[in-house]
LUMNUBA-79483 format. One line per field, with one value per residue (C-alpha): residue in one letter; residue number from 1; x, y, z. Coordinates in Angstrom, 3 decimals. Example, Ala and Ser with C-alpha at 12.3 -4.5 7.8 and 13.67 -1.06 7.14 Angstrom:
residu = A  S
num = 1  2
u = 12.300  13.670
v = -4.500  -1.060
w = 7.800  7.140
//
This chain:
residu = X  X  X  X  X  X  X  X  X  X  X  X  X  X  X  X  X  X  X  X  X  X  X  X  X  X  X  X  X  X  X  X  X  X  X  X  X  X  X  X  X  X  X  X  X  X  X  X  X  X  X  X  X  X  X  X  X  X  X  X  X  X  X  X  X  X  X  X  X  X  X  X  X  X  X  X  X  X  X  X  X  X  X  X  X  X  X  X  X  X  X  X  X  X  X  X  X  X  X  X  X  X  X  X  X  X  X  X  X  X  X  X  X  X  X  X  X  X  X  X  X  X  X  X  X  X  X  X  X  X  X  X  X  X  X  X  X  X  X  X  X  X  X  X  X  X  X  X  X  X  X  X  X  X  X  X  X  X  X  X  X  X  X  X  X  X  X  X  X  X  X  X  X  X  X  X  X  X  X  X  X  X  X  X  X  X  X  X  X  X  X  X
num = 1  2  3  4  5  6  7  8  9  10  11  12  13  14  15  16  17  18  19  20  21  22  23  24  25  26  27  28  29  30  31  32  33  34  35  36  37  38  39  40  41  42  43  44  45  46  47  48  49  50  51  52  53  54  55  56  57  58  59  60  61  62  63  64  65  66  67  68  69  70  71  72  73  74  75  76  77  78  79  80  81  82  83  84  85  86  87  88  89  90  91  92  93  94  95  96  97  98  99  100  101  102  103  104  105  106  107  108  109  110  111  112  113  114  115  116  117  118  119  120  121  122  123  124  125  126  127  128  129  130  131  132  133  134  135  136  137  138  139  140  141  142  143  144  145  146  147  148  149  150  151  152  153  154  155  156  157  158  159  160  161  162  163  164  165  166  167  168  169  170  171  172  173  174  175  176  177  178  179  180  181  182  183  184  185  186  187  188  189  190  191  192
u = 26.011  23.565  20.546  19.679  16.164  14.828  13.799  9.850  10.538  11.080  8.193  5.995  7.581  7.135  3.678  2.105  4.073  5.333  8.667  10.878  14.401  16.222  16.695  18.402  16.421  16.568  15.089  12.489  11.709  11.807  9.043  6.896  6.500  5.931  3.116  1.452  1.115  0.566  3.721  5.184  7.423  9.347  12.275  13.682  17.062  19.664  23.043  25.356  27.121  28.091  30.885  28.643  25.663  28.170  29.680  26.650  25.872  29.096  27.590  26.639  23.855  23.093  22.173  19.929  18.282  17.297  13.951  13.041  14.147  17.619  16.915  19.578  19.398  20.198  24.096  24.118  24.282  21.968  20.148  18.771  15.252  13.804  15.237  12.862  9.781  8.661  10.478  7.425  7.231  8.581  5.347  4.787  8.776  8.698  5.196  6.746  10.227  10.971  13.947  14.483  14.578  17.916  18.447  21.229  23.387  25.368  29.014  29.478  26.495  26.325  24.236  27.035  28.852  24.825  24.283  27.644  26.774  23.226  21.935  18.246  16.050  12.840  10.396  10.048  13.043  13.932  15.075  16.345  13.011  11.785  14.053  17.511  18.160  16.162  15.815  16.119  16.680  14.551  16.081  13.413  14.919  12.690  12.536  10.905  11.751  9.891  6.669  3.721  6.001  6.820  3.164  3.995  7.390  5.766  3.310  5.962  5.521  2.079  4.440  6.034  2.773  1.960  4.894  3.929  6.615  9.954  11.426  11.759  13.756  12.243  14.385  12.898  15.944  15.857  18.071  17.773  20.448  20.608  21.642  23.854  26.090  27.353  27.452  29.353  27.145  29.068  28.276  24.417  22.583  20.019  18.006  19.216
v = 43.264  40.606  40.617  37.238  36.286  32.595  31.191  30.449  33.705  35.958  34.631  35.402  39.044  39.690  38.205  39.813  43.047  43.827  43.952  44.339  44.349  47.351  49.768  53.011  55.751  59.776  61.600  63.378  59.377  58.313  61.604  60.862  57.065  58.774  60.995  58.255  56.096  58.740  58.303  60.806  62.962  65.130  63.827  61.875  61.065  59.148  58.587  61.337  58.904  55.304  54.643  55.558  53.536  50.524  50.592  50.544  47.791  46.092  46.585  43.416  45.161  47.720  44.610  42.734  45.492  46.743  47.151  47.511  50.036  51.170  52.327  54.588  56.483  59.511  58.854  56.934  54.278  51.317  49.106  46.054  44.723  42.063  40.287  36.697  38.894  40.401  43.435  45.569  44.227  47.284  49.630  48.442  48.844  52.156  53.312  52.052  53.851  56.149  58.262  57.145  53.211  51.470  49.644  47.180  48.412  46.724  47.835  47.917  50.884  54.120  56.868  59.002  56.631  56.655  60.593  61.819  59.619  60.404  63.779  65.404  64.825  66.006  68.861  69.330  68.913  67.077  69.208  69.712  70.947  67.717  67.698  69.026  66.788  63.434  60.974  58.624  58.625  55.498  55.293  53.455  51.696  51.991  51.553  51.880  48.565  47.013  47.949  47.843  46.419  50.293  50.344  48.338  50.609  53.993  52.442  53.248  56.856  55.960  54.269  57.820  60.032  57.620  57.936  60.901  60.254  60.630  62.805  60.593  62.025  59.842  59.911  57.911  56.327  55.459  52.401  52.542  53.195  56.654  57.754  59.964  57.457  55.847  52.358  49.324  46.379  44.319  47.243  47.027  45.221  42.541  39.697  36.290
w = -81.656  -81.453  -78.938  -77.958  -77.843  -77.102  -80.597  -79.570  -77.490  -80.801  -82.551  -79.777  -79.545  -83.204  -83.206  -80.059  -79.634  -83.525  -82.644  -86.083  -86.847  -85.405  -88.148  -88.238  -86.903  -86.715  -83.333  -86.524  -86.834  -82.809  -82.285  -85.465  -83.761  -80.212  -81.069  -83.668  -80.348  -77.879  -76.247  -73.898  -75.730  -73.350  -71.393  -74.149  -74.473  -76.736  -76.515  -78.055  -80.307  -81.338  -79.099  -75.814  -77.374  -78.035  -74.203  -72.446  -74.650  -73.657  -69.909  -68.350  -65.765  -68.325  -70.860  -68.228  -67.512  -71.494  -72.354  -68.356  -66.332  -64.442  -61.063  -59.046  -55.943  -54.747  -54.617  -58.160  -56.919  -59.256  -57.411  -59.443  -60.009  -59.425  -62.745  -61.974  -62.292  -65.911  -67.440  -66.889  -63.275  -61.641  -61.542  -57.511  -56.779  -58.099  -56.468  -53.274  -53.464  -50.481  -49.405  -46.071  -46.952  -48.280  -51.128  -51.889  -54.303  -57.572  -58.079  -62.181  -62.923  -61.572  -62.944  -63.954  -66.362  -68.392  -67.846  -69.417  -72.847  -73.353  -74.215  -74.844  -77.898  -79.833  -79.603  -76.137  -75.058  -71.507  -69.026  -65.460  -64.200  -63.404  -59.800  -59.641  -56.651  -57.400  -54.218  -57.239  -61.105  -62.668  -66.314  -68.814  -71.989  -75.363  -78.956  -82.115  -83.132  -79.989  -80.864  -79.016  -76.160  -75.348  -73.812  -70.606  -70.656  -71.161  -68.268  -65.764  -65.200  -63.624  -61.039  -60.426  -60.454  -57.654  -55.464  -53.501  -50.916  -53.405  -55.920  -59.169  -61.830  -64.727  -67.851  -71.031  -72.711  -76.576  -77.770  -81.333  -83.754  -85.499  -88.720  -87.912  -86.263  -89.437  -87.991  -89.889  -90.476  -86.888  -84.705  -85.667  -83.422  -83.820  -83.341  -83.074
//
C-alpha cells in the first residue's frame, strides 16, 4: 500500500516533523518510543492482525481521516471532521462535543467495524474503565514513523479533559506495521 504524500509536502514532513519510512514495529518497540517522548501510554491499541490493518486501509473515510482523528457517537455512528481545516484541527470540535446536540452522520464507518479488529497493547493496558457507555468514542491515529507529528495528535486528549459536558471514550490507535504480521513487501505501506 502506498500513502500518498504531495512531493514538496514529504520533504517538509520529513524535515519539520522526522517522519521516516514506516518500518516494522513490535508493541515492546511502539512503548519504548511512547515513554522516550512522554507519550501517553495507556489506552493503546493495534489492530489484531494484517488482514484488519489492510481493510481499514482499503477504507475510503478511514484513509482521510489517518493521522487525525475518527469521531463516533453514541450509536456508532462516524461523523466527519472538518477535512479543509488541519489534521490536528479538531481540539475545539472535540472540547465543544455535547450529548444532546446532533451530528451529521457518514454511511461507510461505524465504530463497530474498527472495535472488532483492534485489540489492547503495552504495559498498562487500555481498558473499559474509561466509560462503558461513551456519549462519543474519538479514535486518534498514530505512529512511530510520524515522528514528532504525534505531538499535535497526542494534543487531543487536552480536548477531552476539557469537555466537562460528555463522556469521551478516547482510544489512541497505532498504524504501524508489526512484526508479527509477516507482511509481503506489496502489503507494506509507504511513502510515495
Amino acid at each position: 500500500m502506498i500513502l500518498s504524500v504531495a512531493p514538496g509536502c514529504k520533504t517538509v514532513m520529513k524535515l519539520k516533523y522526522g517522519m521516516a519510512e514506516p518500518k516494522m514495529e513490535t508493541s515492546e518497540s511502539l512503548i519504548s518510543f511512547l515513554e522516550k517522548y512522554k507519550f501517553p501510554t495507556g489506552d493503546m491499541y493495534m489492530f489484531t492482525d494484517s488482514a484488519s490493518y489492510l481493510q481499514a486501509l482499503r477504507n475510503p473515510l478511514f484513509i482521510k481521516n489517518l493521522l487525525s482523528h475518527l469521531t463516533f457517537d453514541r450509536d456508532g455512528l462516524f461523523f466527519p471532521r472538518d477535512t479543509t481545516q488541519c489534521q490536528w484541527s479538531g481540539y475545539d470540535v472535540i472540547k465543544a462535543l455535547h450529548p444532546d446536540s446532533s451530528y451529521k452522520s457518514l454511511p461507510g464507518l461505524n465504530l463497530d467495524q474498527i472495535l472488532k479488529h483492534i485489540q489492547p497493547f503495552g504495559r498498562n493496558q487500555a481498558h473499559d474503565s474509561i466509560v462503558k457507555n461513551p456519549d462519543f468514542t474519538v479514535i486518534v491515529t498514530w505512529g512511530k514513523f510520524i515522528g514528532g507529528y504525534n505531538y499535535r495528535l497526542f494534543a487531543l486528549s487536552g480536548a477531552v479533559k476539557e469537555n466537562k459536558t460528555t463522556r469521551i471514550r478516547l482510544i489512541w490507535l497505532n498504524i504501524d506495521m508489526q512484526k508479527s504480521w509477516h507482511l509481503s513487501k506489496n502489503e507494506k505501506i509507504a511513502f510515495k
